[in-house]
C-alpha positions as CSV (number, residue, x, y, z in Angstrom):
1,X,-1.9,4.5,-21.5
2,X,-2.5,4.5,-17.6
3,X,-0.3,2.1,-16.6
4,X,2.7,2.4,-13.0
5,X,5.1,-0.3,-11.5
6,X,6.4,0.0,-8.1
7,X,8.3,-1.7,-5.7
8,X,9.3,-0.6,-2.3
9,X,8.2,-1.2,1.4
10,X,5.2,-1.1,3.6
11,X,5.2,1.8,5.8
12,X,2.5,0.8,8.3
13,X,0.3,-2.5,8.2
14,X,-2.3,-2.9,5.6
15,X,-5.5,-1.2,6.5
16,X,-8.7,-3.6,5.4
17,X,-12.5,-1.9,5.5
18,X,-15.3,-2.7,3.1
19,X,-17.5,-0.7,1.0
20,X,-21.1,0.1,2.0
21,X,-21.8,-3.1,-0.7
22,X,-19.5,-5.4,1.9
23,X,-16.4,-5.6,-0.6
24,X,-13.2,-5.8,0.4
25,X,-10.9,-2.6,-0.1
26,X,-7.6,-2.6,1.5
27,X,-5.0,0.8,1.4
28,X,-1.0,0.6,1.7
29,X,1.7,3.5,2.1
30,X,4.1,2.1,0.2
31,X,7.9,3.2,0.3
32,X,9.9,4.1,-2.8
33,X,13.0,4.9,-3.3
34,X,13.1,8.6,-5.1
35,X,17.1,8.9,-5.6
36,X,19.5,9.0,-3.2
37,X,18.5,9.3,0.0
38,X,14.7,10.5,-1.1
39,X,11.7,8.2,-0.4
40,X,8.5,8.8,-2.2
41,X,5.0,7.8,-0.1
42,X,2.6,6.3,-2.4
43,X,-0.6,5.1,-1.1
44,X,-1.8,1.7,-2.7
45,X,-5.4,0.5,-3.0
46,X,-6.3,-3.8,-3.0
47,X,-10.1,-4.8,-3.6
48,X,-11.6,-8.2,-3.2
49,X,-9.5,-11.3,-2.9
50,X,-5.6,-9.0,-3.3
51,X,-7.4,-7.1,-0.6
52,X,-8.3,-10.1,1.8
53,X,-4.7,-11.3,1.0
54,X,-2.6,-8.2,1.7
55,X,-4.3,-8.0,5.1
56,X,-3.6,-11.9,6.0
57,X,0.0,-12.0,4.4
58,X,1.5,-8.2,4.6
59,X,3.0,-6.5,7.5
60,X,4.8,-3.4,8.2
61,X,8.0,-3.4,6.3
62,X,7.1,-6.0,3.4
63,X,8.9,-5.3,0.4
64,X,6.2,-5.8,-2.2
65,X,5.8,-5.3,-6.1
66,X,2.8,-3.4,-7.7
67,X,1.5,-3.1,-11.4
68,X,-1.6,-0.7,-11.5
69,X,-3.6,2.2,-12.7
70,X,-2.4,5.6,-11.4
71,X,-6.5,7.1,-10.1
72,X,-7.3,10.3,-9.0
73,X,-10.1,10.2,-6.3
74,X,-12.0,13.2,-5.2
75,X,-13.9,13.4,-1.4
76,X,-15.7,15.8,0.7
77,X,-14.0,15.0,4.3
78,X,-15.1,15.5,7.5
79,X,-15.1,19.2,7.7
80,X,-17.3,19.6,4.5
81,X,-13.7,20.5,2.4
82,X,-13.7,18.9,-0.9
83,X,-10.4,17.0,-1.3
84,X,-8.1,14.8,-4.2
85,X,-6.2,12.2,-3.6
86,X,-3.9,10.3,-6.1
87,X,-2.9,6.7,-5.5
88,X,-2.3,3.5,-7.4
89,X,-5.0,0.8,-8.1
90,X,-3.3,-2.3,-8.0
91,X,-3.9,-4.6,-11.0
92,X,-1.1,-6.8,-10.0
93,X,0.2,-7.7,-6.2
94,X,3.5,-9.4,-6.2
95,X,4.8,-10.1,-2.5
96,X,8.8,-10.1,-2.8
97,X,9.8,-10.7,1.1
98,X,8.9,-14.2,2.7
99,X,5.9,-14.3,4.7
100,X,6.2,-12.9,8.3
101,X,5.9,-14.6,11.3
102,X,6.7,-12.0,13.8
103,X,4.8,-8.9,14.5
104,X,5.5,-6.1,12.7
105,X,7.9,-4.7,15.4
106,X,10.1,-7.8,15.2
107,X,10.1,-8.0,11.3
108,X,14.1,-8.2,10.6
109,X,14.1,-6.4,7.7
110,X,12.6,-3.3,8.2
111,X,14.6,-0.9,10.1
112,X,11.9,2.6,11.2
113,X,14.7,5.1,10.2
114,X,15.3,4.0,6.4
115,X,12.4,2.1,4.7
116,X,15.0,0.5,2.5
């Protein structure tokens, strides 16, 4: 079974792009606490309508909830180097912080040193 919960913080605004087919694919680097004083960076990927909705609803700092598939993706990048990645495909989006009406900057619950 292939199946990863998550819960932490947005590190950085959602980043939305579509495929070459026009959907919707949106990634996050999401913050989770590792232990004491350890953060773990997990990158998250959204397609289609969670996708369109992380972008209009989730800023920088967002504590959000994930239920996914934990995927390992291979690409050549821009050097011609074959790469991996691994990151979660989301299955399940649950936003747990109210939704933001400042800019990411003046979101009062994220403070830049500790993402918790």
């Amino acid at each position: 079974m292939n199946s990863i919960q998550l819960t932490g913080r947005l590190g950085k605004d959602p980043e939305l792009r579509n495929t070459s087919s026009g959907l919707p694919v949106c990634s996050l680097a999401l913050a989770v606490s590792a232990g004491k004083n350890e953060t773990m960076w997990v990158t998250v990927v959204c397609w289609d309508k969670q996708a369109t909705l992380a972008k209009e609803y989730l800023l920088k700092g967002a504590m959000i909830g994930v239920t996914g598939q934990l995927q390992l993706r291979k690409y050549t990048d821009k050097a011609g180097l074959e790469r991996s990645s691994t990151e979660v495909k989301v299955q399940t989006l649950d936003f747990l912080s109210p939704k933001a009406t400042k800019t990411a900057e003046d979101a009062p619950f994220f403070d830049d040193e500790i993402p918790f």
